[in-house]
Residue, then its C-alpha position, 0 to 999 in steps of 0.5 A: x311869756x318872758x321872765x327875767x332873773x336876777x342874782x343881787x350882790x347881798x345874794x337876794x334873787x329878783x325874778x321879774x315877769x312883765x305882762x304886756x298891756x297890763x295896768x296892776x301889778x304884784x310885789x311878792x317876797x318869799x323866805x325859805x322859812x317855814x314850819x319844817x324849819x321850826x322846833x317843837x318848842x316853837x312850832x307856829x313861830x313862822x306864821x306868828x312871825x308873818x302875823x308880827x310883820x304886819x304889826x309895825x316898824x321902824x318907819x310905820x309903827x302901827x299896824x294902821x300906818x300900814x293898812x292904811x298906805x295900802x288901803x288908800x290905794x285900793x292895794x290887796x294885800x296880805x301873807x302866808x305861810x307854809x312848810x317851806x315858805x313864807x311870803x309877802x305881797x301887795x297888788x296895785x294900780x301898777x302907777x303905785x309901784x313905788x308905794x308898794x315897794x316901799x311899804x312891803x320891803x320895810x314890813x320885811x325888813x324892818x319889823x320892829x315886835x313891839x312888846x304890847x302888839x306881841x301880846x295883842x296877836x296872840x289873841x288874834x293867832x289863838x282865834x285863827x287856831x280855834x276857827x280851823x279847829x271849828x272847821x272840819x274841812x281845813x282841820x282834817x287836812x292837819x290831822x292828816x300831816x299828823x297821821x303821814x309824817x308824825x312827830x317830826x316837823x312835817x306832821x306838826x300844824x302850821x299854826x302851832x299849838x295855843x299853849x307854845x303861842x302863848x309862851x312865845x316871846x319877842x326874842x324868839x322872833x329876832x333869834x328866828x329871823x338871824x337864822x333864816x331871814x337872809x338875803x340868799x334866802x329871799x326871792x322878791x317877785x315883780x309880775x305885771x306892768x312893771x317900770x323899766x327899772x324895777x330890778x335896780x328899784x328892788x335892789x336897792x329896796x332891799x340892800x340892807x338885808x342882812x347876810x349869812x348862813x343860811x339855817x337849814x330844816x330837818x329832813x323828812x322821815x318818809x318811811x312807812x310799814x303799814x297803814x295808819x288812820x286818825x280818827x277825831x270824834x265830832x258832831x258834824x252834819x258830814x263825816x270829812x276825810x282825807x285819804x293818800x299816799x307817800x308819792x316823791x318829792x318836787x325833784x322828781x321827773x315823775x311829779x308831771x306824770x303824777x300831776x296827769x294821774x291827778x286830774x284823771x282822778x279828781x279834775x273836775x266834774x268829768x274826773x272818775x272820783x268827781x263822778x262815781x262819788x257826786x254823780x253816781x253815790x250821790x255821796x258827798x258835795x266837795x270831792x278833790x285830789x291832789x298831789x303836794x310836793x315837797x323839798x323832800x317828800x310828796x303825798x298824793x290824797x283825796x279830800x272828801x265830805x261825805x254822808x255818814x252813812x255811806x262813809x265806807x262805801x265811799x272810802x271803798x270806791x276811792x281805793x277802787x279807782x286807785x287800784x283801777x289805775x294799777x292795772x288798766x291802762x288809761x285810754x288815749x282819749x282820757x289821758x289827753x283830756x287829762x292833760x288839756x285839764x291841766x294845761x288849761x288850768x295853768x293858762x286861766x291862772x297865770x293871767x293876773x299879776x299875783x298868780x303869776x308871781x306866784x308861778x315863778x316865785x313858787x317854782x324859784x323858792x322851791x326848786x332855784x330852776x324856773x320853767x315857763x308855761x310852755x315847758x311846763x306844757x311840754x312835760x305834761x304833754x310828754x306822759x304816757x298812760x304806761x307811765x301812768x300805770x306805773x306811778x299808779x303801781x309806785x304808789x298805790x300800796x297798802x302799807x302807805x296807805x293814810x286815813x285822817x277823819x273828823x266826824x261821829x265815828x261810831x266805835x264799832x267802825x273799823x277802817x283796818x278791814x277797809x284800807x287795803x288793795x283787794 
């Protein structure tokens, strides 16, 4: 699989991944401006900000000016925000190219914050806030942030609190966007059927971007001396929780063997979670584990809904297969079916043209090194199940042990006795 990357004069970086015999394509830009980025004051500054782009600018004024060139077009579009990123994108009938193009650098580019649009999202950003707090299953993963990293940014919601969205005003957008919508912060992704002269295309797209030095994000106070635990009280059908533990960032070689580590626990309906906690407790129907990596830290958890009444039960076999993984070695046939998981996984997901750039893009705004597929499979292929044993062993500690919790805890519970390695 080919890419190519760019380096414009402005310093905005162009990644192009063509895809042979394909008919749409992906336009994608990616900011390092996140919510690790944000202070106290204005937490939830960089997703209201992705919200406002879409509001209207210079040349389309209206919201509808916007929607309506992309939806004639049967373009899908849309945004996102992160703790390290924000980013952009529309995917089209690659014969649109041009539109696209047009439409999606002048949202970046060119907002314009209009006053009266600024107090109608609010509205529109507060209703997002309120529908995660109505779902347990997106709201326990904030409080589990919350628990692991605290106050500093990195335990902070991405969506921000109401009363700060409230009192957020336009010039706090403009100031934000000085201090970290730059071009040597920006990467613009092209994947799929692409014009022979897409980069000029882009560059010339994007060269009024402004230039400067670049704002940078507080870093992560990653220390932790016993196991902490969050619980939130709520009549709920399940009881949703979240456990983990501090890994390592996106710069460390290990992240590939924790990646191997994952699937063995939660890849798929075969992984030892998936079937202890669905196939044998009958306990939960949603059972996950993953690891994040960050610039600057990692975590590595297992997201479940359980039962109430076989919480703890549940709870007590997670630790059970991280410790197993502490002192048994992986056999060959499970490690090799760990890797193939994720291999496969990787092949099926880079097949359209967003996922793709989402690929390249992802790697490139995180890291400024692009690895292809066949890298990617390299690395994998190269771990070893006493590497495994030992990442197990780096990680799976008490004192990093995390629990957050959303359901009808009873206040007699007591998590302290569970969360240990007996």
């Amino acid at each position: 699989m080919n890419y190519q990357k760019h380096i414009s004069p402005n310093g905005l970086r162009i990644v192009l991944a063509p895809q042979k015999d394909a008919r749409a394509m992906t336009l994608l830009v990616l900011v390092e401006a996140g919510s690790k980025y944000e202070t106290k004051e204005l937490n939830g500054l960089s997703h209201f900000l992705e919200h406002m782009c879409f509001k209207g600018t210079t040349k389309r004024p209206r919201p509808i000016n916007i929607a309506t060139e992309l939806d004639q077009i049967g373009a899908e579009y849309n945004a996102f925000t992160g703790h390290e990123s924000t980013g952009y994108y529309a995917k089209a009938d690659a014969r649109h190219f041009d539109l696209v193009l047009d439409v999606i650098s002048d949202l970046y580019l060119n907002p314009t914050f209009d006053p009266k649009e600024i107090k109608t999202e609010k509205g529109v950003v507060i209703e997002e806030l309120n529908m995660y707090e109505d779902t347990p299953m997106r709201k326990v993963q904030e409080l589990f942030l919350e628990v692991m990293y605290g106050d500093q940014p990195a335990g902070w919601p991405l969506g921000g609190k109401k009363e700060i969205i409230r009192a957020i005003e336009r010039n706090d957008f403009i100031k934000y966007r000085e201090e970290h919508y730059l071009a040597n912060a920006t990467v613009v992704i092209a994947a799929g059927a692409l014009p022979e002269n897409a980069k000029e295309r882009i560059e010339v797209a994007f060269s009024s971007m402004p230039q400067g030095i670049k704002k940078d994000k507080v870093m992560v106070n990653d220390t932790q001396e016993k196991p902490a635990l969050l619980l939130k009280n709520k009549d709920s059908d399940q009881t949703h929780f979240v456990l983990g533990v501090r890994a390592f960032g996106i710069f460390d070689d290990r992240r590939y063997i924790l990646e191997v580590l994952s699937a063995i626990l939660g890849g798929g309906m075969s992984s030892r979670l998936f079937q202890k906690i669905r196939g044998e407790l009958g306990a939960a129907y949603y059972v996950r584990s993953g690891a994040d990596f960050f610039t600057d830290s990692g975590m590595f958890v297992t997201s479940v809904g359980a039962e109430h009444s076989k919480l703890e039960i549940t709870l007590e076999a997670i630790l059970t297969e991280y410790k197993r993984l502490k002192t048994e070695l992986v056999s060959k046939e499970e490690l090799q079916k760990a890797k193939d998981y994720l291999k496969g996984g990787l092949v099926l997901s880079i097949e359209t043209s967003d996922e793709l750039a989402s690929f390249y893009g992802g790697q490139e705004i995180m890291t400024k090194i692009i690895q292809d597929p066949e890298e990617v499979f390299l690395k994998i292929d190269a771990v070893t199940a006493e590497e495994v044993m030992s990442v197990a062993n780096d990680i799976f500690k008490t004192e990093h042990l995390n629990l957050a919790l959303i359901g009808p805890v009873k206040e007699d519970q007591s998590f302290e006795k569970i969360l240990k390695f007996k």
